[in-house]
Backbone as CSV, one residue per row, in Angstrom:
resi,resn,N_x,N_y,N_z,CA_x,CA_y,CA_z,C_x,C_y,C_z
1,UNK,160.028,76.766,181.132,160.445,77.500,179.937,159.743,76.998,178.681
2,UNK,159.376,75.569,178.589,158.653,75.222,177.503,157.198,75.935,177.288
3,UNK,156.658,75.452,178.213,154.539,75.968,178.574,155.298,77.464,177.441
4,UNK,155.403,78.792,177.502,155.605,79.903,176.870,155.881,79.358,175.364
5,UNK,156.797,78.516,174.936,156.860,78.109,173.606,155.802,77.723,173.096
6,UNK,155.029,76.639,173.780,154.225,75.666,173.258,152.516,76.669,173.187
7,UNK,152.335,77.846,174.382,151.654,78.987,173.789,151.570,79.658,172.821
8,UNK,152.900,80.069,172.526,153.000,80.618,171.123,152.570,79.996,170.016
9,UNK,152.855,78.523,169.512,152.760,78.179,168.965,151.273,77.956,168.371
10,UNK,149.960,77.358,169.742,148.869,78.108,169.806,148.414,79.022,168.692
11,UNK,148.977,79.880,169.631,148.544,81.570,169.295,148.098,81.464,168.060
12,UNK,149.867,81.100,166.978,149.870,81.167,165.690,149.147,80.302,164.700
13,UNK,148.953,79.600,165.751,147.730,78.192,164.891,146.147,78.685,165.102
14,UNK,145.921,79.386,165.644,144.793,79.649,165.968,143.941,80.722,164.534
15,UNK,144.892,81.434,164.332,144.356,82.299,162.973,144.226,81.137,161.668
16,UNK,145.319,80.695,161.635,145.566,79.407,160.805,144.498,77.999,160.736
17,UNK,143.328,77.944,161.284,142.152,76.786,161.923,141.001,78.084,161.668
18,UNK,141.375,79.381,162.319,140.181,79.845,161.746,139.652,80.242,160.762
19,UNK,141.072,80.069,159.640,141.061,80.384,157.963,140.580,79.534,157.401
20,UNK,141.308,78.182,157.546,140.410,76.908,157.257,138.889,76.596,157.845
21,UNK,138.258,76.896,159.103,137.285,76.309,159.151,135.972,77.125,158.372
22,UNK,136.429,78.140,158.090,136.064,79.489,157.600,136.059,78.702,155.417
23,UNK,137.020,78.269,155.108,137.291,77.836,153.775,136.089,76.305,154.001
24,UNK,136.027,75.750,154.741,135.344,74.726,154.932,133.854,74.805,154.741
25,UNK,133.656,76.254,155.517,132.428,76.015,155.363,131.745,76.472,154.202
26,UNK,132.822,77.568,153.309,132.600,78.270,152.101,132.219,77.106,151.196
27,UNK,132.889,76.465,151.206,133.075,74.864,150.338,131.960,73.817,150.733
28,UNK,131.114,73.683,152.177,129.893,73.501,151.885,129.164,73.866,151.554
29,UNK,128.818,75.720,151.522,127.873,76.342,151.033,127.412,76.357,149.424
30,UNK,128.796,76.044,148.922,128.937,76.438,147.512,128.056,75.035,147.153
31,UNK,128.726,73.997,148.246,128.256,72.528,147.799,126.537,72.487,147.716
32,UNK,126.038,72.962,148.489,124.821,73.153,148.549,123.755,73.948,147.300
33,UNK,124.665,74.938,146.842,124.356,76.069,146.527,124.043,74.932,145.001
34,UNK,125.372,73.991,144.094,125.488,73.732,143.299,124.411,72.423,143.173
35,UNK,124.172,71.958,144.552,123.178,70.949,144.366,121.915,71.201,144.203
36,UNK,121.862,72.296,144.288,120.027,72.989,144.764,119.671,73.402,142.840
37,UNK,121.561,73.390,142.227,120.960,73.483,140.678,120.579,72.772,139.863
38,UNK,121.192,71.721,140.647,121.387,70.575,139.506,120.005,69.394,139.862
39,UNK,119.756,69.740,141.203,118.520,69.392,141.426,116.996,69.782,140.487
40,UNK,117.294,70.881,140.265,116.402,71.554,139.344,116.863,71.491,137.708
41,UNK,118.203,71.280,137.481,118.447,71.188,136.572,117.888,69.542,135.286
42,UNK,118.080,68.367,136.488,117.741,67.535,136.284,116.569,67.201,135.123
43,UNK,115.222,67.358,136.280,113.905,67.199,135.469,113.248,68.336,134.541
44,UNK,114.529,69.331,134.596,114.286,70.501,133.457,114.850,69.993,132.141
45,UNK,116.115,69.376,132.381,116.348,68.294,130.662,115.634,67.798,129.902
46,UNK,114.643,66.973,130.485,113.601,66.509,129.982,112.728,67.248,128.811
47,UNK,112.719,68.413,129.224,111.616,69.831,128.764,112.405,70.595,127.915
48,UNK,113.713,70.164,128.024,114.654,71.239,127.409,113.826,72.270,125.970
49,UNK,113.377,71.237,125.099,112.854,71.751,123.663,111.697,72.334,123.838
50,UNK,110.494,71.875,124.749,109.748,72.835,124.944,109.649,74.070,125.742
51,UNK,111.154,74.106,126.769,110.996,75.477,126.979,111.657,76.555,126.235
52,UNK,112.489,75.741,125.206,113.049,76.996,124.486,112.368,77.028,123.383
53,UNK,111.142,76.007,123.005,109.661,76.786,122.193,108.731,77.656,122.806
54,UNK,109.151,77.616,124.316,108.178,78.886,124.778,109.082,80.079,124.722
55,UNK,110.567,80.069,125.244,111.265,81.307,124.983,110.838,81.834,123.476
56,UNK,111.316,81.095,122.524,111.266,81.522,120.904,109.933,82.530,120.600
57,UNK,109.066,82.091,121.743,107.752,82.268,121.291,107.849,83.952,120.903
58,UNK,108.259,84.768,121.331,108.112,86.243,121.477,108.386,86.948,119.509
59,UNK,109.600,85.869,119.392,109.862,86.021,117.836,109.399,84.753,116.916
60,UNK,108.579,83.761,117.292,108.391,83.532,116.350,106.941,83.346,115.862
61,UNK,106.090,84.271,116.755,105.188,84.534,116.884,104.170,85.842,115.584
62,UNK,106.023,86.190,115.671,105.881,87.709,114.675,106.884,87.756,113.274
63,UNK,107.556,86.566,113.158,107.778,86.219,111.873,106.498,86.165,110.666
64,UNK,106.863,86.654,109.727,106.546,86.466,108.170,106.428,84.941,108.139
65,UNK,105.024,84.643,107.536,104.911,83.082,107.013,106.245,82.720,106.063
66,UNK,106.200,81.298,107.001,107.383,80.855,105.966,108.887,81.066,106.529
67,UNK,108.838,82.112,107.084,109.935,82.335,108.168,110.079,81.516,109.301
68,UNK,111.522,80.961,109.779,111.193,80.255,111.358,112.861,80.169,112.000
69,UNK,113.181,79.979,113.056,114.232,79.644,113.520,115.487,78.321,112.749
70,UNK,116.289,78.499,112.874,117.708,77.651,112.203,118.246,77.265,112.729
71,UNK,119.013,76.682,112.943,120.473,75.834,113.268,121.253,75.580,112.614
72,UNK,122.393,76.616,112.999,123.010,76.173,111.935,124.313,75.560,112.535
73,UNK,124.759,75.357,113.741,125.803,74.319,113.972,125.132,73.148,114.158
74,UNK,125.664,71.823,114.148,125.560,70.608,114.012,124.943,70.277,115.624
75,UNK,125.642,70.537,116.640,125.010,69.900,117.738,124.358,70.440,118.564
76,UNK,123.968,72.253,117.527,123.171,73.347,118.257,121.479,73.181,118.452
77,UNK,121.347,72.061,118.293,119.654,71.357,118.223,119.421,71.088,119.349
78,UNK,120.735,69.994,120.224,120.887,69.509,121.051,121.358,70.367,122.508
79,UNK,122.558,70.968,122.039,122.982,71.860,122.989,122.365,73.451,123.446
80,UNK,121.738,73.568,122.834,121.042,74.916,122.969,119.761,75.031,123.894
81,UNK,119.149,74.112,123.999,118.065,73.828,124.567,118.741,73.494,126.059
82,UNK,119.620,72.450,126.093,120.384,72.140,127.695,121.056,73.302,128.168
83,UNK,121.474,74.430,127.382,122.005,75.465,127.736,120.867,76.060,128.530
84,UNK,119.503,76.318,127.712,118.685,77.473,128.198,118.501,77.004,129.393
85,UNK,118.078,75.366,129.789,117.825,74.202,130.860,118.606,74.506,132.117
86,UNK,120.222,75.229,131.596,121.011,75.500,132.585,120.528,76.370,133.521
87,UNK,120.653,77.650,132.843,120.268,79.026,133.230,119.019,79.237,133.877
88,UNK,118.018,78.115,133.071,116.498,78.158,134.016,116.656,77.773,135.474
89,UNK,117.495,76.730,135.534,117.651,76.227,136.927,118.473,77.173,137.477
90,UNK,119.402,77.576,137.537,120.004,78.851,137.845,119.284,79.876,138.511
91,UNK,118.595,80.274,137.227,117.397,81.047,138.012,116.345,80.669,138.751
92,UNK,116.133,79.608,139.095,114.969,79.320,139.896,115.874,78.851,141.207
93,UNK,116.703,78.880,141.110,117.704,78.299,142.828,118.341,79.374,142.943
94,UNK,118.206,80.616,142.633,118.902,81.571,143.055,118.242,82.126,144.321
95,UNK,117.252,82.315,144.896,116.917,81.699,146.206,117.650,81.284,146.919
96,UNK,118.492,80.047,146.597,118.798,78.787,147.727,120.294,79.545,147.118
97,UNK,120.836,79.771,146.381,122.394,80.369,146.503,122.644,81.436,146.895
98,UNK,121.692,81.955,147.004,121.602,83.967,147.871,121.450,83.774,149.613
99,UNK,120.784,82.625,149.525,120.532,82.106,151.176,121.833,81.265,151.632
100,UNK,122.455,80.390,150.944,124.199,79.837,151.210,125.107,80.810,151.374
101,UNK,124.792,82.147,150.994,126.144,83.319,150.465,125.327,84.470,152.096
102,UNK,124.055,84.254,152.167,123.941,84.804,153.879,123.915,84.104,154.699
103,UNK,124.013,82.799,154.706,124.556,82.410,155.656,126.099,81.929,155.903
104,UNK,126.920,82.319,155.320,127.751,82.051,155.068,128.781,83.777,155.843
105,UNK,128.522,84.880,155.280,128.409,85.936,155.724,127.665,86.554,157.155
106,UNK,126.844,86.040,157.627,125.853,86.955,158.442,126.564,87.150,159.711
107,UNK,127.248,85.517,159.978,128.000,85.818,161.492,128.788,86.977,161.701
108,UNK,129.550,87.526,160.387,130.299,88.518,160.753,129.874,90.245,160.450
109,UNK,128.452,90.240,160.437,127.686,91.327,160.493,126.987,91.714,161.841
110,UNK,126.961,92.812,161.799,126.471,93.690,163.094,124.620,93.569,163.196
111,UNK,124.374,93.913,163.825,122.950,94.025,163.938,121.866,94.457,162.770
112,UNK,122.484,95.824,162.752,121.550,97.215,162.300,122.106,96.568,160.772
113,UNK,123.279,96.007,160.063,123.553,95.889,159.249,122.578,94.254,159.027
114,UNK,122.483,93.145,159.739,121.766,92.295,159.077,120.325,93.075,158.875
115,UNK,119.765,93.464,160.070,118.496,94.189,159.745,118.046,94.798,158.822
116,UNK,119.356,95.427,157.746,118.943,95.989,156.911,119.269,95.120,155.418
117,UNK,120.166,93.991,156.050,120.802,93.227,154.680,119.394,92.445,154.189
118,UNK,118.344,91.630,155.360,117.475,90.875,155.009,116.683,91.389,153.934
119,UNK,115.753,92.421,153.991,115.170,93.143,152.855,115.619,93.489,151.617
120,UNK,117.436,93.677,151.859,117.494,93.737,150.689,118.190,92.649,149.811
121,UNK,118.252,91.787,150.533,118.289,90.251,149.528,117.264,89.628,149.083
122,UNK,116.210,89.370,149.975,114.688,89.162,149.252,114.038,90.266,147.727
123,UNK,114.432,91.866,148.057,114.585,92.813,146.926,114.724,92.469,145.753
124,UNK,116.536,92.017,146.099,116.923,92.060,145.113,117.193,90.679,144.251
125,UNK,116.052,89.806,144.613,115.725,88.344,144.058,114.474,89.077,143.215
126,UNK,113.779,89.588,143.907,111.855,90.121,143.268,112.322,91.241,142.468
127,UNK,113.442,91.710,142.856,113.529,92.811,141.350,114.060,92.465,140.364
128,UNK,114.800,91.365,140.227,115.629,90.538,139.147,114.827,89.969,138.303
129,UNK,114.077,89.040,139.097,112.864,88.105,138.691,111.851,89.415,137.677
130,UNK,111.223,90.464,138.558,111.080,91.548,137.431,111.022,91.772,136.713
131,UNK,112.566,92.593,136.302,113.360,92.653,135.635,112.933,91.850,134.340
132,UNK,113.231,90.874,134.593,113.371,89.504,133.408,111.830,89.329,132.875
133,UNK,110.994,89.021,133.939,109.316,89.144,133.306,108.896,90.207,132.990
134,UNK,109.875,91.348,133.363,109.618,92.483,132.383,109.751,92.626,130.344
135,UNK,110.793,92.197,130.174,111.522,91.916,129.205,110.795,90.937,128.229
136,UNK,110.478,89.846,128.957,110.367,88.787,127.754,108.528,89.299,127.679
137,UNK,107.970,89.662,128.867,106.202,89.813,128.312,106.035,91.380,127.394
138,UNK,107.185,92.090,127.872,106.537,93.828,127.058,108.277,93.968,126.200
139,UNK,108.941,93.960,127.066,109.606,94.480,125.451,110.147,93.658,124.685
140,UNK,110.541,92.500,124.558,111.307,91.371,123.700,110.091,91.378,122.201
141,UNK,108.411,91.599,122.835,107.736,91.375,122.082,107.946,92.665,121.060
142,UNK,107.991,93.672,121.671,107.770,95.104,120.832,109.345,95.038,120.434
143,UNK,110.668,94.727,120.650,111.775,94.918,119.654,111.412,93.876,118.631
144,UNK,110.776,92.127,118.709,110.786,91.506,117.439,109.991,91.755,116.542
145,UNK,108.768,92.930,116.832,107.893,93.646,115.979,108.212,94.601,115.286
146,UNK,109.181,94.954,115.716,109.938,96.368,115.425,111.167,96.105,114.367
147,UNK,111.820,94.538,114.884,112.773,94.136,113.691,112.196,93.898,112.593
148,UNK,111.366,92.790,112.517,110.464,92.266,111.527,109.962,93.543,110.599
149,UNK,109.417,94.417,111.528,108.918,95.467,110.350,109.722,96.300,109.763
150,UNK,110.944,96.124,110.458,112.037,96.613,109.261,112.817,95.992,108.227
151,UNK,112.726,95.139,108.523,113.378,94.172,107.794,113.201,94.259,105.731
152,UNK,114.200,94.494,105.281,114.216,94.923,104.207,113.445,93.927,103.209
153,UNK,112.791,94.480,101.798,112.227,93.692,101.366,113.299,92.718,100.628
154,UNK,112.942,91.404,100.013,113.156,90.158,99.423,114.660,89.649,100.364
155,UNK,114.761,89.846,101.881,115.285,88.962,103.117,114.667,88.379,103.738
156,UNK,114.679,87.332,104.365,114.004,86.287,104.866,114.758,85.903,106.361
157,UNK,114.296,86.514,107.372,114.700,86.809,108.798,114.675,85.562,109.022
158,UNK,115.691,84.747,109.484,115.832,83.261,109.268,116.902,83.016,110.846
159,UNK,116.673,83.299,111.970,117.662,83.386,113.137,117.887,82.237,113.683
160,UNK,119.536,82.112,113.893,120.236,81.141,114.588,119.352,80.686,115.735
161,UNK,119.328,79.814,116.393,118.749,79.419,117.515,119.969,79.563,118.678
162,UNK,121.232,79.551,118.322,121.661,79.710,119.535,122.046,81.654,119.632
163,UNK,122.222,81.984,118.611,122.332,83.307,118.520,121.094,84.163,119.234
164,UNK,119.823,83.580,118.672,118.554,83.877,119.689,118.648,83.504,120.952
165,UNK,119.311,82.683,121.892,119.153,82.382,123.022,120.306,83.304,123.746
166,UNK,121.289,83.767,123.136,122.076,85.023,123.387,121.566,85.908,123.807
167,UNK,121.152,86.879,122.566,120.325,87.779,122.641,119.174,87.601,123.481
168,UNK,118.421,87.265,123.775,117.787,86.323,125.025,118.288,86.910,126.288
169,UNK,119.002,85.930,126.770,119.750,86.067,127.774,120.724,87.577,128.482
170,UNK,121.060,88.035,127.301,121.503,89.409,127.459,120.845,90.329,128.095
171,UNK,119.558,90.322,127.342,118.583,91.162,127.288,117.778,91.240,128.983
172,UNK,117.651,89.770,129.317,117.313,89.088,130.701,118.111,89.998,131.400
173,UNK,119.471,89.565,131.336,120.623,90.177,132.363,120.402,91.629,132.176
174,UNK,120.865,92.297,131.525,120.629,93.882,131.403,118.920,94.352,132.440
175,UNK,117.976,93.571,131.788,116.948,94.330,132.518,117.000,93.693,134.353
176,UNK,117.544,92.585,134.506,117.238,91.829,135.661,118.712,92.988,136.425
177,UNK,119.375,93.315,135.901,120.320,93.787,136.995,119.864,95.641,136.883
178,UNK,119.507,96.095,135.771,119.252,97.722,135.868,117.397,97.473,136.654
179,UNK,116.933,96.928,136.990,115.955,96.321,138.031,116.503,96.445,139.520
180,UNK,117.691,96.404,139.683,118.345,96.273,141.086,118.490,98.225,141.470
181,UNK,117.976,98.723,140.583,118.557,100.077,141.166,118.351,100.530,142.583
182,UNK,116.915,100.305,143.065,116.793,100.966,144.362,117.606,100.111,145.385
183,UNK,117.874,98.873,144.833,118.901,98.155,145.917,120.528,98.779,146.203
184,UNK,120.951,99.319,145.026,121.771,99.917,144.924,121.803,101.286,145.298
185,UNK,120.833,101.846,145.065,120.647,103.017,146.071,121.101,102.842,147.643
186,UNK,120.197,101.879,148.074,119.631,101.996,149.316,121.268,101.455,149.946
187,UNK,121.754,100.726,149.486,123.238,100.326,149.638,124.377,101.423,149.529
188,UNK,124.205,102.180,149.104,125.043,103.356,148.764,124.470,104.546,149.912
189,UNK,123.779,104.515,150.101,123.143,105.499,151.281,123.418,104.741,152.713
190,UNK,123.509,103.258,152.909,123.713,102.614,153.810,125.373,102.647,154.468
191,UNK,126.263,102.626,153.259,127.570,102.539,153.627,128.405,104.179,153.891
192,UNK,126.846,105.545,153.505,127.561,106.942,153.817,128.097,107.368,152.434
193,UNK,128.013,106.723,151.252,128.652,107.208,150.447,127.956,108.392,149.978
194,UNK,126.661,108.386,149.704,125.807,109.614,149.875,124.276,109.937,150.729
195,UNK,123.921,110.608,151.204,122.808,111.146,151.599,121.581,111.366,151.033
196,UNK,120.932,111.111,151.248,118.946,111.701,150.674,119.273,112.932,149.779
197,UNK,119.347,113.607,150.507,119.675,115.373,149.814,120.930,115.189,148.518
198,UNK,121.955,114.522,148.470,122.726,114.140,147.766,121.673,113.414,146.482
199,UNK,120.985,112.186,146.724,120.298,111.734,145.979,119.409,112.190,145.175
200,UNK,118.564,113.420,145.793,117.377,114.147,145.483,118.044,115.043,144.062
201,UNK,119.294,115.508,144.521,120.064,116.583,143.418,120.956,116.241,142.320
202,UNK,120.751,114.934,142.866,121.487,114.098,141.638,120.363,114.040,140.501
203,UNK,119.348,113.972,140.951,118.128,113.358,139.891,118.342,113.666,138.337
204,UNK,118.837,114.498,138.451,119.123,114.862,136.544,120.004,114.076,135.637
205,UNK,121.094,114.237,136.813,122.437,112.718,135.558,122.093,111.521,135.961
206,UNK,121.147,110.932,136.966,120.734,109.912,137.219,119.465,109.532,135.589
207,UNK,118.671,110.477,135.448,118.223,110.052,134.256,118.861,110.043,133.329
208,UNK,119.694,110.644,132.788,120.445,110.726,131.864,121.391,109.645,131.681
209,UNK,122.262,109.249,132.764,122.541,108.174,133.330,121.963,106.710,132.596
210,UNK,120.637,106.934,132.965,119.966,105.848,132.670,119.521,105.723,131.130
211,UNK,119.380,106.764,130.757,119.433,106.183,129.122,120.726,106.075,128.434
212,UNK,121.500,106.592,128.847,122.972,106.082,128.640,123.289,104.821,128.765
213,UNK,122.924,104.283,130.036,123.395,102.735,129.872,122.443,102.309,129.513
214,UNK,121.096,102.452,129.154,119.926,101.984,128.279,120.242,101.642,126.900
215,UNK,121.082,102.443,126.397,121.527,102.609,124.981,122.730,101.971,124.667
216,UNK,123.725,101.391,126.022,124.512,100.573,125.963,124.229,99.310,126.000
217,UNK,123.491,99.152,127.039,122.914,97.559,126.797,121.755,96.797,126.269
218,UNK,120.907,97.457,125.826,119.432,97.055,124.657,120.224,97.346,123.423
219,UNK,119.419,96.262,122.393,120.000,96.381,121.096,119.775,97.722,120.490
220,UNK,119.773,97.797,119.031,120.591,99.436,118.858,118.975,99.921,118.439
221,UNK,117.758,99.913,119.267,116.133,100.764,118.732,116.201,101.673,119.909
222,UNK,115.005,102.409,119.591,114.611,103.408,120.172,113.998,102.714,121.348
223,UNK,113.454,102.051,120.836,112.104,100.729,121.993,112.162,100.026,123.200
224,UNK,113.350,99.254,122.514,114.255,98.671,123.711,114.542,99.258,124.969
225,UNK,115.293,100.610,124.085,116.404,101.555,125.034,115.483,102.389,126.505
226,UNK,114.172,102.559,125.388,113.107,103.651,126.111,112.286,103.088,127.446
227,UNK,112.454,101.197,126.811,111.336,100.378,127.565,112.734,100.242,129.310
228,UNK,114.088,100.167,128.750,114.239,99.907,130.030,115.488,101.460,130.806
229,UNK,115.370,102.122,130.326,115.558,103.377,130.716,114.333,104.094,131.935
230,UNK,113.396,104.139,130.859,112.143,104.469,131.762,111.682,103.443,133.375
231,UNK,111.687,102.403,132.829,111.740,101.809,134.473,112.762,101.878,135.502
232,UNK,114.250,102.436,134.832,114.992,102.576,135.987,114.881,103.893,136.630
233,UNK,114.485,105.194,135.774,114.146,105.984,136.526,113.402,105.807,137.637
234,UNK,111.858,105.093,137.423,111.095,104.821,138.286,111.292,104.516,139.158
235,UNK,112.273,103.690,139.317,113.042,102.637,139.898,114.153,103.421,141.241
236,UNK,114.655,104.571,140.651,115.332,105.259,141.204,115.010,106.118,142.384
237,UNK,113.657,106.699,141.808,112.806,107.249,142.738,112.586,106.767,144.155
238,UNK,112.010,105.259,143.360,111.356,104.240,144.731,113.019,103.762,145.559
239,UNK,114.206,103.537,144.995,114.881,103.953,146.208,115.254,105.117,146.782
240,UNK,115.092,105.791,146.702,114.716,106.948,147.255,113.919,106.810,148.583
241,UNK,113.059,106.477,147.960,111.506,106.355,149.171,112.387,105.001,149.968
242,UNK,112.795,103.817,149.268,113.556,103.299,150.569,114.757,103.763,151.206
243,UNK,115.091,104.518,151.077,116.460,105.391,151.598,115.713,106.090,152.942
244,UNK,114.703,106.540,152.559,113.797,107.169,153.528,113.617,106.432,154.574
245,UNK,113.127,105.472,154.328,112.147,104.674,155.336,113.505,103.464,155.884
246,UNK,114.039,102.852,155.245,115.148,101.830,155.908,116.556,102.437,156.422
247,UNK,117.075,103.268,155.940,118.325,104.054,156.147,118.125,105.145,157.088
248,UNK,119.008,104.617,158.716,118.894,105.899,159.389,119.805,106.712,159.009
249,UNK,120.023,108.387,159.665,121.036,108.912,159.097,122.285,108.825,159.934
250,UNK,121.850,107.747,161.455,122.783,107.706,162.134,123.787,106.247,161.822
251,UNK,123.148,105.586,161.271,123.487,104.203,161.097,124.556,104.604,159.528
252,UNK,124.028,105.737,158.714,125.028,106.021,157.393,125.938,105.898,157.408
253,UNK,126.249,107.760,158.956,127.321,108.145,159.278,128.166,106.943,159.920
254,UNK,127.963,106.284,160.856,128.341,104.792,161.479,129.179,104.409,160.440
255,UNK,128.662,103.934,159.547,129.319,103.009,158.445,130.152,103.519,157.573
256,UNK,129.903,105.283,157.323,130.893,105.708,156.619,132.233,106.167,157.075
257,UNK,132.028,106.228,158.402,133.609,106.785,159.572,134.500,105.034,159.681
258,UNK,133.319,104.130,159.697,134.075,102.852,159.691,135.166,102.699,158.899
């Protein structure tokens, strides 16, 4: 009569070991994930001031003589630079934290679904990366040309340094994630939510779309808005063309009855 108790008990422990070993390993990945930053973060301290004299470079390149960057909190000399130091390492180990977060995930994916997850995690690292070297080489330069030359006469464009590393960073994020579009496509066609033919007829509020949130997230010019509007269209297209080529239409339906 016992053996039946002492099964049960089993049973119920068994979900209970596989929650934890499951939390265990989340908690190494992360561990990994955080060391791979700080690894990089390290000998980027060092550099802190000269890489946020190469960020600056875009505006202060196109300042009025006599004009230059400020500080105006007390320990924003210091802290602003270890900030940017952060985020650089961040971004350069995002690699090694996109690779902790699939392996961490993959065991409990199907075939046809890793097959199609691999491409688009490598994607959507090279379209981010993009994204961002999009921004700071073509448009960061043409909005601080564009401020400057508006800039009213007898003001003296005199910008915070941490307020610039904001705006910065914003600007990064906005183009590094509206960069992800065809990933997001191709993901949305993958799980059945829509079809090729669905996609193709959308094309009109999809542009529209896109200067809409162009105009939400670039500061308030024409320049900005136009520089990253226009690449997501492009952008939209080419998933498209991967919708084509990676997305069967049997593997859609699959995932959308799931």
């Amino acid at each position: 009569m016992s053996a039946p108790e002492t099964s049960g008990h089993e049973d119920e422990a068994l979900p209970e070991q596989g929650f934890m070993s499951h939390l265990i390993e989340l908690r190494a990945r992360l561990l990994k994930a955080i060391a791979a930053v700080l690894l990089i973060l390290l000998p980027l301290i060092f550099f802190a001031g000269k890489l946020y004299s190469y960020l600056a470079r875009p505006l202060v390149s196109r300042l009025p003589e006599g004009a230059h960057l400020v500080a105006i909190d007390v320990a924003s000399p210091f802290l602003t630079p270890l900030k940017l130091a952060f985020f650089i390492a961040l971004f350069l180990a995002m690699p090694v934290v996109l690779y902790q977060l699939w392996a961490f995930v993959s065991p409990g994916l199907y075939r046809h679904e890793k097959r199609l997850a691999r491409p688009l995690l490598v994607s959507a690292v090279f379209l981010f990366y993009l994204g961002c070297a999009f921004a700071y080489f073509l448009v960061l330069p043409m909005v601080f040309r564009f401020l400057t030359a508006v800039t009213p006469a007898g003001v003296s464009m005199m910008t915070d340094i941490g307020h610039y590393l904001d705006f910065v960073l914003v600007v990064f994020l906005a183009f590094g994630l509206c960069f992800e579009m065809p990933v997001a496509v191709v993901l949305l066609a993958a799980i059945g939510f829509v079809d090729l033919p669905k996609l193709k007829k959308a094309r009109g509020y999809v542009i529209v779309g896109c200067f809409v949130v162009a105009a939400i997230l670039t500061p308030p010019d024409v320049i900005s808005q136009t520089c990253l509007a226009v690449p997501m269209c492009l952008l939209y297209e080419l998933g498209l063309v991967a919708v084509r080529v990676l997305v069967k239409p049997k593997e859609a339906s699959a995932a959308g009855s799931a």
